[in-house]
C-alpha beads as a LAMMPS data file, in Angstrom:
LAMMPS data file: protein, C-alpha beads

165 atoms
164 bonds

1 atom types
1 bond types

-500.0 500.0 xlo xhi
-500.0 500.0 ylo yhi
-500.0 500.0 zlo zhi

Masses

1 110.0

Atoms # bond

1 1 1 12.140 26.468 2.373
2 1 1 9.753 23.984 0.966
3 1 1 11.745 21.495 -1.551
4 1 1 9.498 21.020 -5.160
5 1 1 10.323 17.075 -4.620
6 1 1 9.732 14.474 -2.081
7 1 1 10.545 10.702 -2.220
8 1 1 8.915 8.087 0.473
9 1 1 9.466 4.519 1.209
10 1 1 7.387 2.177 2.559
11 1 1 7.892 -1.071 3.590
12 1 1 5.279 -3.818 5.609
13 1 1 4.837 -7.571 6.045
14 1 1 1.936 -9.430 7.189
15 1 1 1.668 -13.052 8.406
16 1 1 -0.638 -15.316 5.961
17 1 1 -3.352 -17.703 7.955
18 1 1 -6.363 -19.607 7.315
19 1 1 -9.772 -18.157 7.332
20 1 1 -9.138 -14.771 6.626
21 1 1 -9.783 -13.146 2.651
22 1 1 -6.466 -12.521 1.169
23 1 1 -7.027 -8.964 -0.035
24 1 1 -3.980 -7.170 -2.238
25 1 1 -4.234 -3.720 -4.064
26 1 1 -7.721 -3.681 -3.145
27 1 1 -8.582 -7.014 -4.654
28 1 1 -10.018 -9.837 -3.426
29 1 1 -7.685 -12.884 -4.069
30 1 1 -8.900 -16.319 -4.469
31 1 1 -6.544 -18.362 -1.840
32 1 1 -6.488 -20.944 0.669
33 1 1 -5.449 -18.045 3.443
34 1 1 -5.377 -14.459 4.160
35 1 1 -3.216 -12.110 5.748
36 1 1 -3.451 -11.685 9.427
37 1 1 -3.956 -7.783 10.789
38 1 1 -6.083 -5.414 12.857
39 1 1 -7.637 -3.975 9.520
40 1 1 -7.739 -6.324 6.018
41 1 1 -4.216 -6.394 6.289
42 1 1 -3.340 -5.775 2.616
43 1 1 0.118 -5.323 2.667
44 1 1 0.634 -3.422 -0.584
45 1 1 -1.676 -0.905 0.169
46 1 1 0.185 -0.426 4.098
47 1 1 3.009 -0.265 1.986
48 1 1 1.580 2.923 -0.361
49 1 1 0.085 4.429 3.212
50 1 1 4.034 4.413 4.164
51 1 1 5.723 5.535 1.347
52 1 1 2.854 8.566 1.230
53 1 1 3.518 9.374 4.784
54 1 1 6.792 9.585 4.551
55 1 1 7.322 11.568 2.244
56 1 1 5.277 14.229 4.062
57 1 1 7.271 13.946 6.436
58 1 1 3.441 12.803 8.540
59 1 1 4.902 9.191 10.307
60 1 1 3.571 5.792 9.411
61 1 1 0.252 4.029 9.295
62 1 1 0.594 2.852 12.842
63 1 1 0.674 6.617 14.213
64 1 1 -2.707 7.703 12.014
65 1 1 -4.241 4.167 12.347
66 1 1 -3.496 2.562 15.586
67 1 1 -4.148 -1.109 15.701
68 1 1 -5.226 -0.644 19.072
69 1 1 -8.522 1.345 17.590
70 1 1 -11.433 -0.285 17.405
71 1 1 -12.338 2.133 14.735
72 1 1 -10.314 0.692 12.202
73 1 1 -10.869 -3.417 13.000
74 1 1 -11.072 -5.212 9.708
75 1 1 -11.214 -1.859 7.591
76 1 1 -10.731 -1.691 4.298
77 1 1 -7.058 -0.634 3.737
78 1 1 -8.143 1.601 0.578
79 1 1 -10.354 3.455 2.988
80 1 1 -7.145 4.187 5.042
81 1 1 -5.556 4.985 1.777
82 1 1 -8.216 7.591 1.187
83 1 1 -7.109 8.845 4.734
84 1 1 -3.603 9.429 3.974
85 1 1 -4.553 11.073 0.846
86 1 1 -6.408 13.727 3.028
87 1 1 -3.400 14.386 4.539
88 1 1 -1.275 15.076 1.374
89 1 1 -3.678 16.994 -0.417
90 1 1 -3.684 19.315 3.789
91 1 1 0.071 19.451 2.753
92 1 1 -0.670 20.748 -0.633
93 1 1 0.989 17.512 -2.036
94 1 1 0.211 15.749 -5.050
95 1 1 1.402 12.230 -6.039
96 1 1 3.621 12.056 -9.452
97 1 1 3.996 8.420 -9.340
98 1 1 4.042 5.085 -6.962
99 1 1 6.205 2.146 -7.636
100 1 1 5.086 -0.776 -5.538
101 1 1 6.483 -4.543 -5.154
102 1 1 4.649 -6.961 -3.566
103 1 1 7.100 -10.263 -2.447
104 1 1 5.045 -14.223 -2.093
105 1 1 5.800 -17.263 -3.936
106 1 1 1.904 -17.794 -3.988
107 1 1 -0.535 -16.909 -5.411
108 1 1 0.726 -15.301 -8.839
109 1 1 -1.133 -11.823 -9.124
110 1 1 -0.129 -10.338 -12.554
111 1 1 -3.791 -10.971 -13.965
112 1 1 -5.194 -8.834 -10.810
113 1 1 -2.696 -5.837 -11.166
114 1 1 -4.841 -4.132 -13.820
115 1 1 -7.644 -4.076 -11.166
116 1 1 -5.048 -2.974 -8.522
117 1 1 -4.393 -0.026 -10.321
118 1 1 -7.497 1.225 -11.191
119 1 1 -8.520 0.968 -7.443
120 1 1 -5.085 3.214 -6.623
121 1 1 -5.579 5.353 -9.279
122 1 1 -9.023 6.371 -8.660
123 1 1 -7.818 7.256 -4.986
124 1 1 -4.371 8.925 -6.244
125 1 1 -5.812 11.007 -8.613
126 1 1 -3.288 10.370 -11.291
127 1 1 -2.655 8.741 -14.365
128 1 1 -2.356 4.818 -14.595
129 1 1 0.960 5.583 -16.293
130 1 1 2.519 6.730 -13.089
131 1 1 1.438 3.283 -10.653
132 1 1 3.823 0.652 -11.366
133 1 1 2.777 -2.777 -9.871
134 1 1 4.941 -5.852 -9.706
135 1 1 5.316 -9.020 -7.874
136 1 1 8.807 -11.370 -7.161
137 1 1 9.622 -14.069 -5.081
138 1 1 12.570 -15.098 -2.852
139 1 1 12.848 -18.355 -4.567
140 1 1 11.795 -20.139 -1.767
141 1 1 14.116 -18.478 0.694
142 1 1 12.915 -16.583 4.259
143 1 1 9.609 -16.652 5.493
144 1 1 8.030 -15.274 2.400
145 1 1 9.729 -17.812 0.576
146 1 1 8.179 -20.611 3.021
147 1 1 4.816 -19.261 2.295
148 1 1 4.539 -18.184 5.951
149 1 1 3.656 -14.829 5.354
150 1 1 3.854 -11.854 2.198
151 1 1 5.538 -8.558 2.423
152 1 1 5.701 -5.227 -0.161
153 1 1 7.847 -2.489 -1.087
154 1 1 6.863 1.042 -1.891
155 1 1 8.382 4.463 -3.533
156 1 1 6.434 7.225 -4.303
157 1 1 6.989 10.893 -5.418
158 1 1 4.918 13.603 -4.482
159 1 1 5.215 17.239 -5.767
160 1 1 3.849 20.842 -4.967
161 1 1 0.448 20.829 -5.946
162 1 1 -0.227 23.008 -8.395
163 1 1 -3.392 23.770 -8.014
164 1 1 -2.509 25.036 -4.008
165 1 1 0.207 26.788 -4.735

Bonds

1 1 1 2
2 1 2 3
3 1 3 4
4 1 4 5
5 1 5 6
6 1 6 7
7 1 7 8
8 1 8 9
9 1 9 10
10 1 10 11
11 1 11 12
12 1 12 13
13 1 13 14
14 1 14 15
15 1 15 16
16 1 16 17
17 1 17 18
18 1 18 19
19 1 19 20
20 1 20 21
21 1 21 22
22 1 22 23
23 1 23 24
24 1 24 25
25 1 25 26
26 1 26 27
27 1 27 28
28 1 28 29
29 1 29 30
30 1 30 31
31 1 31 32
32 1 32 33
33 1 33 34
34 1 34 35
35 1 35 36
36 1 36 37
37 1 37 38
38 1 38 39
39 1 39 40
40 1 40 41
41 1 41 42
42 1 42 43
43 1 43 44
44 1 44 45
45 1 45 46
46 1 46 47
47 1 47 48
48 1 48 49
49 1 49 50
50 1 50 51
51 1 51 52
52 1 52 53
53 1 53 54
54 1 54 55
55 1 55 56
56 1 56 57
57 1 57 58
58 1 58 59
59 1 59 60
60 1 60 61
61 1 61 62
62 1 62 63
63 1 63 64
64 1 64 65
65 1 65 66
66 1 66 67
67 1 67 68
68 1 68 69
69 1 69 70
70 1 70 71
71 1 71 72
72 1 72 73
73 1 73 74
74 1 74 75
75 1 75 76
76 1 76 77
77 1 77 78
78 1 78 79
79 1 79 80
80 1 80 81
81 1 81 82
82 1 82 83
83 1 83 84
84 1 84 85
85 1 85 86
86 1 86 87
87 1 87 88
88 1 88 89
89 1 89 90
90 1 90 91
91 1 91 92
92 1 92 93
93 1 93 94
94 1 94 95
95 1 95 96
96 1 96 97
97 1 97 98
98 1 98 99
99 1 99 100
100 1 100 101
101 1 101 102
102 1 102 103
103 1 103 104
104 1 104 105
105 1 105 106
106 1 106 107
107 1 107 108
108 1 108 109
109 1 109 110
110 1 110 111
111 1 111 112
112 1 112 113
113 1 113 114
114 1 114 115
115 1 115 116
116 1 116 117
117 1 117 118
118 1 118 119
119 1 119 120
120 1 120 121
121 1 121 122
122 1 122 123
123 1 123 124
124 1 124 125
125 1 125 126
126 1 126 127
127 1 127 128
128 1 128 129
129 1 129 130
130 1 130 131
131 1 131 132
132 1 132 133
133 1 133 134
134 1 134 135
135 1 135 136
136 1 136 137
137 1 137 138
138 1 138 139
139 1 139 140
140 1 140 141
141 1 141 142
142 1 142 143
143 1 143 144
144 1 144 145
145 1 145 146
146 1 146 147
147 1 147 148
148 1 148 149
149 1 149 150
150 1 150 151
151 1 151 152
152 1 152 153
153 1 153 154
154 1 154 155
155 1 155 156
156 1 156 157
157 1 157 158
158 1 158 159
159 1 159 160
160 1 160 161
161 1 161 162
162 1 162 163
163 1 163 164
164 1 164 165
């Protein structure tokens, strides 16, 4: 039996560097580095991909997008968001809400989350009252902390949808 509810994590970290565009919720970010990865590494968006895959029981990013694919070098990570959400909407899933946390000392982000959640919105389908962006620190602690590198945190929700059923 199908349950009416299903909750996903997601959780990734990428490694900051020089000469690479530091791109987060699908924004460019001015900043003296970027994070290193086989696509544009944004790390909150990963995150989302996770937390959507999970909960559909489907895996994680690395299974649908390899890094070992030449198809998806330096790709935008909303197109891979788009991706996943092909696979929900197969599932006849729909997303009720996303709760994401992205952890850096640098840069500060809160006047870019308004952007960020238009972009996941506008791939989600849903309301901007049900994507909840935030950023912390680890006041100076671990490699986030030292400014080596940024991770994020995701939960989402996803329901029957409704108009599958």
């Amino acid at each position: 039996m199908e349950t009416a509810h299903r909750v996903g994590f997601g959780y990734d970290v990428h490694r900051l560097v020089e000469g690479r565009r530091l791109v987060i919720g699908g924004v460019e970010i001015p900043f003296e580095k970027g994070l290193l990865g086989h696509s544009d590494a944004d790390v909150l968006i990963h995150a989302l991909c996770d937390a959507l895959l999970g909960a559909a029981c489907e895996g994680d990013i690395g299974r649908h997008f390899p890094d070992d694919n030449l198809r998806y070098k330096d790709s935008s990570s909303m197109y891979l968001l788009k991706e996943v959400m092909h696979i929900i909407h197969r599932k006849r899933l729909c997303v009720l809400n996303a709760d994401l946390t992205l952890v850096a000392e640098r840069p500060k982000i809160q006047k870019f989350i308004p952007q960020m959640v238009q972009n996941i919105i506008s791939v989600l389908k849903i309301s901007p009252l049900c994507v909840n962006i935030k950023a912390t620190t680890t006041e100076g602690l671990g490699f986030t902390g030292q400014g080596e590198g940024m991770a994020a945190f995701a939960v989402v929700l996803l329901g029957q949808n409704p108009s599958n059923a």
